[in-house]
C-alpha positions as CSV (number, residue, x, y, z in Angstrom):
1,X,-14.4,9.2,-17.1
2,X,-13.0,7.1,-14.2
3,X,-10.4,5.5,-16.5
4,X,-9.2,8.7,-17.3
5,X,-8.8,9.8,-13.5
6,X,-6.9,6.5,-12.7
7,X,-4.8,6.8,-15.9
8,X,-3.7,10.4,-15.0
9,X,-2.9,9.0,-11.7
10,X,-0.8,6.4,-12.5
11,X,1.2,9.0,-15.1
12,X,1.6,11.0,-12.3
13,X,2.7,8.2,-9.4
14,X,4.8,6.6,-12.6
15,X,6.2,10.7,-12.8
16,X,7.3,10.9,-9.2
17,X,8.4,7.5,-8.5
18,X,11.0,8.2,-11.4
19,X,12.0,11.4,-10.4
20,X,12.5,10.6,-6.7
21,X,14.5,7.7,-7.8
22,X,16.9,10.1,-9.9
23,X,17.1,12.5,-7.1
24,X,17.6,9.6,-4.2
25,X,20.3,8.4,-6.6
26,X,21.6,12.0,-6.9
27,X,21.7,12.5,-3.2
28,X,23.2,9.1,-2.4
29,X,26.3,9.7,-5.4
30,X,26.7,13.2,-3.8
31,X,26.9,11.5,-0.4
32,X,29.0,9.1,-1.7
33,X,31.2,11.6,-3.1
34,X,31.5,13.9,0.2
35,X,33.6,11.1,2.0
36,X,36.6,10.1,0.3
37,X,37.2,6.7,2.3
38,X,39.8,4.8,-0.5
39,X,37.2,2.5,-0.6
40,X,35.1,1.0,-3.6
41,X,31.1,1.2,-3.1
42,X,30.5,-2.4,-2.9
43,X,33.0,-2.3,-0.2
44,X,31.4,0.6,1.6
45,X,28.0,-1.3,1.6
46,X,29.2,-4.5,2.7
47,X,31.6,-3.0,5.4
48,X,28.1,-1.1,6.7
49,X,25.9,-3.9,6.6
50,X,28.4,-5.9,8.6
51,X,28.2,-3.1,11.4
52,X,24.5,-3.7,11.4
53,X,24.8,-7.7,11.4
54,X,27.3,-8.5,13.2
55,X,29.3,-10.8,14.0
56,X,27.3,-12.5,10.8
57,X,27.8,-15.4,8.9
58,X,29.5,-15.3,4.9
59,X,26.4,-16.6,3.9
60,X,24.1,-14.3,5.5
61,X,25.8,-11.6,4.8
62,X,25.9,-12.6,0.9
63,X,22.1,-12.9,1.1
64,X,21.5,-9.7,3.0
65,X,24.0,-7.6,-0.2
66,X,22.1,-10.1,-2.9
67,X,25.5,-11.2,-4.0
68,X,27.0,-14.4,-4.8
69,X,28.7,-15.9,-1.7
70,X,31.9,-16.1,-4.4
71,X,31.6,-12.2,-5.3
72,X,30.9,-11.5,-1.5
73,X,34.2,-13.5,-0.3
74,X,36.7,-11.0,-2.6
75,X,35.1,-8.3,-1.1
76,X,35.4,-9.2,2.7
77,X,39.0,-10.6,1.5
78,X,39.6,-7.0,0.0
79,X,38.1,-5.0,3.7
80,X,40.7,-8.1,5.2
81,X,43.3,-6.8,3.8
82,X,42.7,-3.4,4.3
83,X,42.1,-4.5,8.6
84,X,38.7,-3.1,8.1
85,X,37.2,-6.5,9.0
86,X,37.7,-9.3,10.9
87,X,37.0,-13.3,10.6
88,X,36.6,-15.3,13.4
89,X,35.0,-18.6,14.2
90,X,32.1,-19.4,15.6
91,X,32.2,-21.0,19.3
92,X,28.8,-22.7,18.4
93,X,30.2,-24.3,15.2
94,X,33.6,-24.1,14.4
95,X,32.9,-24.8,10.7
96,X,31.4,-21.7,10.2
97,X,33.3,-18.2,9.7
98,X,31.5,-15.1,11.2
99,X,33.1,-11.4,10.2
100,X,32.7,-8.3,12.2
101,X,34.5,-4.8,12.2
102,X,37.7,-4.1,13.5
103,X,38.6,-1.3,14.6
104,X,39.6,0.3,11.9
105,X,37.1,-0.5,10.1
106,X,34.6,1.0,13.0
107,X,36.8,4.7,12.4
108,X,36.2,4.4,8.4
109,X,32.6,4.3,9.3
110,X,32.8,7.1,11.6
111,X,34.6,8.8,9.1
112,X,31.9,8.3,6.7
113,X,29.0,9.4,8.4
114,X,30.8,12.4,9.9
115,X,31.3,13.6,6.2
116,X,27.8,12.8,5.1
117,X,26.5,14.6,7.7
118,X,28.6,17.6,7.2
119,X,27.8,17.9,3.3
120,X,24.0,17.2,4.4
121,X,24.1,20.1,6.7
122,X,26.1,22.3,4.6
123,X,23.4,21.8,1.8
124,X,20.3,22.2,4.0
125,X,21.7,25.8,5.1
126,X,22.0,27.1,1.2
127,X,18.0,26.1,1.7
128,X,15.2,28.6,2.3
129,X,14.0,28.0,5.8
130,X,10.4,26.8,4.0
131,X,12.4,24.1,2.4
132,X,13.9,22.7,5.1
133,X,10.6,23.0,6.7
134,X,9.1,20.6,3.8
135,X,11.8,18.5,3.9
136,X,11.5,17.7,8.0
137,X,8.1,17.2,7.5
138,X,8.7,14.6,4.4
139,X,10.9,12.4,6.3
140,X,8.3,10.4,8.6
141,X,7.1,10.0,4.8
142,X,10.4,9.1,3.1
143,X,11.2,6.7,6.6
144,X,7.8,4.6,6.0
145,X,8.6,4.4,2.3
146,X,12.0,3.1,3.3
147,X,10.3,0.9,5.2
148,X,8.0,-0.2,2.5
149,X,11.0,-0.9,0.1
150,X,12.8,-2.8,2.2
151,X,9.9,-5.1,3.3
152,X,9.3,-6.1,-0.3
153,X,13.0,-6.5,-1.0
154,X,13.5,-9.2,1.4
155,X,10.7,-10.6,0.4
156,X,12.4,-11.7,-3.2
């Protein structure tokens, strides 16, 4: 009897990790969509995690997107070209090449987060109020889950 408790359990943990991932994936494409930078994804994400980083290191940076350092240097070339980014060296070691926004780069970001924002609260006020309730109260749940995901990514 206790096998079939823990097997209808797993079914339904198996259920709702899926169909939170589809919906997180919905939400982030929709997100995505609401800010029309010019800019690809990959370039979005590493622009962002730079913000976060730096100045940081090529190889860093690389390791932090899970990308080749060879896949990682077109796409810093690419926010280069477009004066999103910036290279400099680094006074400690002058062999080594640190990137950071410029300020361009910094308004893109702004940009993007204002329109994110705006289609997030444009959507949460076609909500019920009990919805948005639910919702508020799900995201010290959804933050520790973040949380939880990212400690076992950077763990591989």
């Amino acid at each position: 009897m206790t096998d079939v408790k823990l097997s209808v359990k797993t079914t339904d943990q198996k259920s709702a990790a899926a169909e939170l991932r589809v919906t997180i994936a919905r939400i982030y494409r929709a997100l995505r969509l609401s800010a029309t930078t010019g800019i690809t994804p990959s370039q979005v994400s590493v622009l962002f995690r730079i913000e976060q980083s730096e100045p940081v290191r090529m190889g860093v940076l690389a390791h932090l997107e899970r990308v080749t350092p060879a896949t990682l240097s077109k796409v810093v070339d690419s926010l280069e070209e477009l004066k999103l980014v910036e290279r400099e060296h680094d006074s400690v070691d002058g062999r080594v090449t640190l990137v950071k926004v410029s300020r361009a780069g910094r308004k893109l970001i702004e940009t993007q987060r204002a329109a994110s924002t705006l289609a997030l609260e444009e959507a949460l006020a076609q909500l019920a109020p009990m919805e948005r309730e639910v919702l508020q109260q799900s995201l010290p749940a959804l933050e520790q889950l973040a949380e939880i995901l990212l400690g076992a990514t950077s763990e591989i």
